[in-house]
C-alpha positions as CSV (number, residue, x, y, z in Angstrom):
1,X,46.3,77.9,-66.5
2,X,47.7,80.3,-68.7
3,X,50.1,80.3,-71.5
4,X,51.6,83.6,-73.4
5,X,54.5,83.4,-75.4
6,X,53.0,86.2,-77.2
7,X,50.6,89.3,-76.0
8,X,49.2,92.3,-77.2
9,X,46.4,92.7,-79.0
10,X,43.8,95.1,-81.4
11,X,40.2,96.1,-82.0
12,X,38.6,93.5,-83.8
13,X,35.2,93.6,-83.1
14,X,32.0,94.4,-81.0
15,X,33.2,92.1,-78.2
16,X,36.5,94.0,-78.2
17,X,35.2,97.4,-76.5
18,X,35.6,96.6,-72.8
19,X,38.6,93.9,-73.2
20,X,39.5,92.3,-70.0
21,X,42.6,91.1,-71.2
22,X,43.3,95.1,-71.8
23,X,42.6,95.7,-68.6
24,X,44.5,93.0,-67.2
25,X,47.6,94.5,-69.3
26,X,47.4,97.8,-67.7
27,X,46.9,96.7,-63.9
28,X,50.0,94.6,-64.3
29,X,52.3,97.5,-66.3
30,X,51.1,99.7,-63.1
31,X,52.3,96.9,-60.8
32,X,55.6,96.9,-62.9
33,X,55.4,93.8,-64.3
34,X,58.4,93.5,-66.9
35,X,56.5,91.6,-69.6
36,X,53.8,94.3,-69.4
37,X,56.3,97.6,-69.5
38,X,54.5,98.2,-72.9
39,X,51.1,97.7,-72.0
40,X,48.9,96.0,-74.0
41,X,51.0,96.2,-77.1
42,X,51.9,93.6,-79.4
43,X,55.0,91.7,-78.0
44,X,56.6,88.0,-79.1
45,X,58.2,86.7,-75.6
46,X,60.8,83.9,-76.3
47,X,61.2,82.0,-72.9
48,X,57.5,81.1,-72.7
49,X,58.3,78.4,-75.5
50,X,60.7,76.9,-73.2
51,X,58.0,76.0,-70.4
52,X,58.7,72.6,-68.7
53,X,54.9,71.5,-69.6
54,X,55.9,67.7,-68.8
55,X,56.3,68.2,-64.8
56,X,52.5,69.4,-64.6
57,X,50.0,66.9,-63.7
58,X,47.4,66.9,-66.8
59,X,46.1,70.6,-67.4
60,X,43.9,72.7,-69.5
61,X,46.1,75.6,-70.4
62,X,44.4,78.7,-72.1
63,X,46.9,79.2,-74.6
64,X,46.9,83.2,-75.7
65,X,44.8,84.5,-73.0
66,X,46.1,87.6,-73.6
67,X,46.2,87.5,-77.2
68,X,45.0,86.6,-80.7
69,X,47.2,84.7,-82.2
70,X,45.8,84.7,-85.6
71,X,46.4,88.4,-86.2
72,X,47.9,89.4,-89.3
73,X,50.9,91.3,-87.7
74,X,52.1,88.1,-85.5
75,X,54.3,86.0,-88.4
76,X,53.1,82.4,-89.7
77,X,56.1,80.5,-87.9
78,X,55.1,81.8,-84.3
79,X,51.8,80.1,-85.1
80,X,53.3,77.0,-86.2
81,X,55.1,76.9,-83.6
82,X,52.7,77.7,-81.3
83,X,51.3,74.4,-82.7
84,X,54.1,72.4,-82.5
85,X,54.5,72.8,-78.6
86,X,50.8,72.1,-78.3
87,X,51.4,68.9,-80.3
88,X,54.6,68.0,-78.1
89,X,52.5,68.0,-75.0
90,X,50.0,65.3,-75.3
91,X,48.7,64.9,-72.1
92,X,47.4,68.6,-71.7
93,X,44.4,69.8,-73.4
94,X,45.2,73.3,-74.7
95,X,42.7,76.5,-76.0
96,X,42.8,78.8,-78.3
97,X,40.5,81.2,-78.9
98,X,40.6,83.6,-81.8
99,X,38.3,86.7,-83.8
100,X,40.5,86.7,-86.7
101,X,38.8,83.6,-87.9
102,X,39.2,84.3,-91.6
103,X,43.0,84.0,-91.1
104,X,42.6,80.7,-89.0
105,X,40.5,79.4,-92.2
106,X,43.3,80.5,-95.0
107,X,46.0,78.4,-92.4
108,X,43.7,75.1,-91.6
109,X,45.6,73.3,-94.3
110,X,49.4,74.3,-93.2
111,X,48.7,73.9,-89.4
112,X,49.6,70.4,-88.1
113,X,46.3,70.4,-85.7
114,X,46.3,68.9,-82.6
115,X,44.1,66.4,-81.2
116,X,45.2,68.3,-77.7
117,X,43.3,71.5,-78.7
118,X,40.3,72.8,-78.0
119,X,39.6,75.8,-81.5
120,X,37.5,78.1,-80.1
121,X,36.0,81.3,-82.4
122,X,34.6,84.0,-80.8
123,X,30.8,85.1,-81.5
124,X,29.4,88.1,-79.9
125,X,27.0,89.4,-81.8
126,X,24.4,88.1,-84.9
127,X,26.2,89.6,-87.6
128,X,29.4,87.0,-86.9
129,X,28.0,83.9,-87.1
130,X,29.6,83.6,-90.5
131,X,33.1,82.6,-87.9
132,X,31.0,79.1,-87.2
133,X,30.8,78.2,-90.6
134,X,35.2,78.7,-91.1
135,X,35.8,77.2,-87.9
136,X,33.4,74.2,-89.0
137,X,35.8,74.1,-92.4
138,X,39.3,73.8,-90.6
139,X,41.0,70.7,-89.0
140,X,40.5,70.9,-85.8
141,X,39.5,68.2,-84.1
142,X,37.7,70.1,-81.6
143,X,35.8,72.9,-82.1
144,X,33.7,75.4,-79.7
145,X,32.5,78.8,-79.9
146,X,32.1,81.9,-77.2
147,X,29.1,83.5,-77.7
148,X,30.5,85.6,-75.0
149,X,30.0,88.8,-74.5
150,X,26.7,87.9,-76.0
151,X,25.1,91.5,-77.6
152,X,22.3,90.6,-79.3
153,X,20.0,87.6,-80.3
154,X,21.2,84.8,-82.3
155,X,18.3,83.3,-83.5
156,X,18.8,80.2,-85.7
157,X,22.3,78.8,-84.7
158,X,23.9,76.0,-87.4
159,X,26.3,73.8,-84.4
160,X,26.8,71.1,-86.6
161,X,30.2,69.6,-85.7
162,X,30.6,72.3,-82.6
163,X,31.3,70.3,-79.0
164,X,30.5,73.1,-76.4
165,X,28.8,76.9,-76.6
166,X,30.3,79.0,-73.8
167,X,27.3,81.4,-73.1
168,X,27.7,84.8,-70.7
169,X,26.9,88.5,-70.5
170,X,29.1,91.4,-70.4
171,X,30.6,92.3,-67.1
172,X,32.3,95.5,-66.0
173,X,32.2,99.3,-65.5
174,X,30.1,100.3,-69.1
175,X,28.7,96.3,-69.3
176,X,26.0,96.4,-72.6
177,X,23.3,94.2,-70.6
178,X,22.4,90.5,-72.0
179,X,18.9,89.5,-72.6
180,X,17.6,86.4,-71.0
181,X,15.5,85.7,-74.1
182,X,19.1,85.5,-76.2
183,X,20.9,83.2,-73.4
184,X,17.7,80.6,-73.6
185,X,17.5,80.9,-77.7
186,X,21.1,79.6,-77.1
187,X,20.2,76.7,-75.1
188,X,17.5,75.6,-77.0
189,X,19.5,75.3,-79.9
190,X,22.4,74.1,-78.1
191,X,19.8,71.1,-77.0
192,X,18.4,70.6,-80.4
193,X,21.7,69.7,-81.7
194,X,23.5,68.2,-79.2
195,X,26.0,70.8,-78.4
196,X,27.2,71.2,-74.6
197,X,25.7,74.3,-73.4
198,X,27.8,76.1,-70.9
199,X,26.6,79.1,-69.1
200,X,29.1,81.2,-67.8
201,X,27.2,84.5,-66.1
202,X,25.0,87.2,-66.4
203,X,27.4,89.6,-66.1
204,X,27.0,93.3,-64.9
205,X,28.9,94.5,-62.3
206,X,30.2,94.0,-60.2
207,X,30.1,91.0,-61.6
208,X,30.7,88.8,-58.7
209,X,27.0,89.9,-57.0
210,X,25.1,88.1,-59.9
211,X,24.7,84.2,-59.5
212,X,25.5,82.3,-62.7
213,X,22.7,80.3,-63.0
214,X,19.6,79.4,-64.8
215,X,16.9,78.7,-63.7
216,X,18.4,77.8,-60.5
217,X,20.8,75.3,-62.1
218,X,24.6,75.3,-63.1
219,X,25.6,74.5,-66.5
220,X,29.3,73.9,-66.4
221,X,30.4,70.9,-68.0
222,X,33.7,72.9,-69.0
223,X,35.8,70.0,-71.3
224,X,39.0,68.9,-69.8
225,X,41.9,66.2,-70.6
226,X,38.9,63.6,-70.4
227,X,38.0,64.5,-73.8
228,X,41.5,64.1,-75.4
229,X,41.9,60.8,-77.7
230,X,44.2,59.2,-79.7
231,X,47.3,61.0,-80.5
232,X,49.2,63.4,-82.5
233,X,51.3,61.2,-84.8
234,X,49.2,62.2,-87.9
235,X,50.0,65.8,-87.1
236,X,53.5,65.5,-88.0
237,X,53.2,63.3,-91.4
């Protein structure tokens, strides 16, 4: 599920050209959504903090699906406190995914990290794969990356210390088509080192016409709550 006690968003990088979650914005500010009366732009909500998490059975909640919360116009505290919820609510295994990795990386030592979370960087194209390496130097205590939408070869991939690889093509009206020859460079060094390859579609459009598997076989061992351990009291020392 879904958690956004902030959204809006900006152009960060290759990935960003046919943003979904842009696209969300504006079907729901034409359906006259209140929270979306603005669009897409940049908007901190305050009654999404409040959210009764404890009456949910345990959940993976995408925290800042329609966001970035490590842009450099949304203030320090709201990501602290973004933290602080995530750290109150033990039983739920939240994500966060995030561009802005070199902000994530200057924060690592004031953010009271979660064992809860699931730190995901964003890595769409060769020229980023400099956003492993930060994500590798923070705290979190888990750590994956979306190579999603993948636009051009990786070739040699370090994963050291990286749980899962979310793997897909572009989808949508203007989709820039994946290669199969980048998707399986992926998995074999996803399988050299031990990193969970998931593969989450072709993409094209429309997207739902194109099966999401290789060669004939599923790979979605998405983590859940299963992979949560220990707890949070170190977090707030």
């Amino acid at each position: 599920m879904p958690w956004n006690p902030i959204k809006g968003c900006k152009t960060r990088s290759e990935g960003c050209r046919h943003c979904w979650a842009n696209t969300r914005a504006k079907t729901l500010q034409e359906r006259g959504d209140p929270k979306y009366r603005n669009g897409f732009k940049l908007e901190v909500f305050e009654y999404p903090f409040h959210f009764d998490f404890e009456k949910l059975p345990p959940t993976r909640i995408f925290a800042g699906s329609m966001t970035d919360f490590f842009q450099d116009e949304i203030p320090e505290e709201y990501i602290i406190r973004v933290f602080y919820v995530i750290l109150s609510n033990p039983k739920h295994l939240f994500l966060i995914s995030t561009k802005f990795v070199e902000r994530m990386h200057a924060m690592s030592s004031r953010l009271p990290w979660p064992v809860n979370l699931l730190m995901v960087v964003t890595v769409e194209h060769e020229k980023y794969k400099y956003r492993i390496d930060l994500l590798r130097d923070t705290g979190a205590h888990h750590k994956a990356i979306f190579f999603e939408p993948l636009l051009s070869d990786m070739g040699e991939v370090n994963l050291e210390g990286i749980g899962w690889a979310f793997v897909g093509g572009e989808s949508g009206p203007g989709f820039r088509a994946v290669q199969e020859s980048w998707i399986r460079n992926l998995k074999s060094e996803c399988d050299r080192q031990g990193c969970e390859f998931i593969f989450k579609q072709w993409g094209g459009h429309p997207r739902e016409s194109i099966d999401a598997r290789l060669d004939g076989r599923y790979y979605g061992r998405i983590p859940g709550v299963e992979i949560i351990q220990g707890d949070n009291s170190e977090a707030f020392t």
